[in-house]
C-alpha positions in Angstrom: 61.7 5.6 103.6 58.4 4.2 103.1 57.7 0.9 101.9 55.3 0.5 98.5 52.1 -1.1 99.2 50.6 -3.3 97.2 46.8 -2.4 96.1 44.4 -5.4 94.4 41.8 -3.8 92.2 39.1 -5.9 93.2 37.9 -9.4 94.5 37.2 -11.5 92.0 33.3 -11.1 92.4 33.8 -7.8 90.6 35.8 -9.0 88.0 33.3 -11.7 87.0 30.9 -9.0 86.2 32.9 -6.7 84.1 33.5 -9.9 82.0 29.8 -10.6 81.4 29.1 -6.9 80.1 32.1 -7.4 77.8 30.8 -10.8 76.2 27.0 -9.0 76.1 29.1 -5.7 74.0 30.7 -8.5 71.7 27.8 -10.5 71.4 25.5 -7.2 70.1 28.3 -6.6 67.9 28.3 -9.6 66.5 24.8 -9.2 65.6 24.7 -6.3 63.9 27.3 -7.4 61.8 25.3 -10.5 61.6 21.8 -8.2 60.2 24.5 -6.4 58.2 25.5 -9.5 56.0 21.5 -10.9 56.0 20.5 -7.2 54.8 23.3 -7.4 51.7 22.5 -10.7 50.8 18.8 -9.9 50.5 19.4 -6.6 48.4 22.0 -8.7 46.3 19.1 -11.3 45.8 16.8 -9.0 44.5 19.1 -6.9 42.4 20.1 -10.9 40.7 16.4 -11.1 40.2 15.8 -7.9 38.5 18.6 -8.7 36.4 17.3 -11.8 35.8 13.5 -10.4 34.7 15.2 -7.3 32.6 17.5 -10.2 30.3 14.1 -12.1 29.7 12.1 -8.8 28.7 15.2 -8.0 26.3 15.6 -11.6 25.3 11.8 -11.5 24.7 11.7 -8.2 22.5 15.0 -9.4 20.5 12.4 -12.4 19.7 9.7 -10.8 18.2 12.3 -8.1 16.4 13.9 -11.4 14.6 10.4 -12.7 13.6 9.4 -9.1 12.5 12.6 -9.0 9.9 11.4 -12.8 9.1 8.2 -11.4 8.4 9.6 -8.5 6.1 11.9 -11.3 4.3 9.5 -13.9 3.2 6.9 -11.1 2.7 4.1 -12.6 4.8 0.7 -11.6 4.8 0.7 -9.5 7.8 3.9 -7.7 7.1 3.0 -7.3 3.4 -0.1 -4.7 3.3 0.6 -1.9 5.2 -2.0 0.2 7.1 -2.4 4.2 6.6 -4.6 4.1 9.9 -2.7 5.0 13.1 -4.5 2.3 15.2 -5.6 -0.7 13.9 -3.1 -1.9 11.4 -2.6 -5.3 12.7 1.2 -4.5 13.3 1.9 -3.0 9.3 1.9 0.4 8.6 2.7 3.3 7.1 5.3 5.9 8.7 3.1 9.4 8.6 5.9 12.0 8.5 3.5 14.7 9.4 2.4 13.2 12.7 3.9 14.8 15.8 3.9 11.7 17.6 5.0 8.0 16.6 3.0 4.9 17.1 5.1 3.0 19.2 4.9 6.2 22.1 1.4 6.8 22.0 -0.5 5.6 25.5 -2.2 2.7 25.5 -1.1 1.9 22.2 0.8 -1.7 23.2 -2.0 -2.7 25.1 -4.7 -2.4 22.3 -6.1 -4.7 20.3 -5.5 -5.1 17.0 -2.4 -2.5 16.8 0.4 -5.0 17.2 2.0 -8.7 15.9 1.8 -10.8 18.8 5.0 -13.4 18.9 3.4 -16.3 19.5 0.5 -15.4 16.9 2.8 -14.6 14.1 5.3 -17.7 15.2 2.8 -20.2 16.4 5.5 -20.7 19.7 5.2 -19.3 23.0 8.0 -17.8 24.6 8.2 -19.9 27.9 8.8 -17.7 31.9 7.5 -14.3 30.2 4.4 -12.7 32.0 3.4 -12.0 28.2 4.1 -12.7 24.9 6.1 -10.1 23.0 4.7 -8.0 20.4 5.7 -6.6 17.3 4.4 -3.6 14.6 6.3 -2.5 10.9 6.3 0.5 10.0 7.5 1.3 6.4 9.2 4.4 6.2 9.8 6.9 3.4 12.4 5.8 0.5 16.1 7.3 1.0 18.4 7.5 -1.8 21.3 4.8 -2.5 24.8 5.9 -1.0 26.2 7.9 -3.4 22.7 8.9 -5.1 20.4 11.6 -5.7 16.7 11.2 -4.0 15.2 14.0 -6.4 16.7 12.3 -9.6 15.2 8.9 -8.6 11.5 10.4 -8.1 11.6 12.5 -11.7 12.9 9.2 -13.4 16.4 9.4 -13.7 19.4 8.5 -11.2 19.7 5.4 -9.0 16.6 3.9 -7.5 15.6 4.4 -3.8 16.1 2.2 -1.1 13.4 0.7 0.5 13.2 0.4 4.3 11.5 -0.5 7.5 11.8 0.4 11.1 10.5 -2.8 13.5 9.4 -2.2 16.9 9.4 -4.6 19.4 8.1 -4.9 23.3 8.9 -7.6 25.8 8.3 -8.6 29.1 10.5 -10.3 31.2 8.7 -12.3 34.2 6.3 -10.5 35.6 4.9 -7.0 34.6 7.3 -4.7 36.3 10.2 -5.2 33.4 9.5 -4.4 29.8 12.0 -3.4 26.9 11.3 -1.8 23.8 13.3 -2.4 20.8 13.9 -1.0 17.0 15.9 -2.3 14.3 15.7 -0.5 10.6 16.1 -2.9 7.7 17.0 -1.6 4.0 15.8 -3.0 1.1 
């Protein structure tokens, strides 16, 4: 019968080393989940700031849509006498039907002078933290019948009278350039 020997696995030399390349494993591991949580909490910073810039540009455009329906309800000068012109108008004009394009898309047409309400003109305020002021045009638009009423009747002199209205366009900007919104609101008369 043989007797069982007994065999060590090593001195303890070797076992000293195998413990320092298991610390260095753990240790990169530790810093890769360490870049991991830096890298998410840098992209959630940034996403909180575009947030942040997008709800001052809309904030900003909801401004200048409020004082462009002030405008329209105290009939102030600039919202009173409305422009045929498509560039031009000081912020009033006249809704062309027949035009393929509207005002508020054509290029360049925000950034020129003399087309648009600025807020803080119109207002006398500045909107504070906004890379620019929000801006503002009127458009009236064609007469619609009453609910219940006949368009045609009203224009030959019979039947209800037509209702008046007015589509507002508004632009803002949040803190810097990058985030604008564009708004519209229709008010009936």
């Amino acid at each position: 019968m043989r007797t069982p020997t007994h065999r060590t696995l090593g001195s303890t030399n070797s076992q000293q080393g195998f413990v320092l390349i298991v610390a260095l494993i753990m240790l990169l591991v530790l810093t890769i989940l360490g870049l991991a949580a830096a890298q998410s909490t840098s992209l959630q910073e940034r996403m909180a700031g575009n947030d942040r810039n997008h709800m001052l540009a809309f904030q900003a455009a909801e401004a200048a849509l409020n004082a462009g329906a002030i405008c329209l309800q105290i009939n102030a000068a600039p919202c009173s006498v409305f422009s045929t012109a498509t560039t031009g108008g000081n912020g009033a004009y006249l809704f062309n039907p027949v035009s393929p394009t509207t005002l508020w898309t054509q290029t360049g047409f925000w950034t020129t002078a003399n087309n648009t309400l600025a807020y803080n003109t119109y207002t006398g305020s500045s909107l504070p933290q906004v890379a620019a002021q929000p801006q503002f045009i009127v458009e009236q638009m064609p007469p619609v019948a009453a609910p219940g009423a006949n368009l045609g009747g009203a224009q030959f002199g019979g039947g209800a009278p037509s209702v008046a209205r007015w589509r507002i366009t508004s632009v803002g900007t949040g803190g810097d350039s990058s985030s604008t919104v564009m708004l519209q609101a229709v008010i009936v008369n």
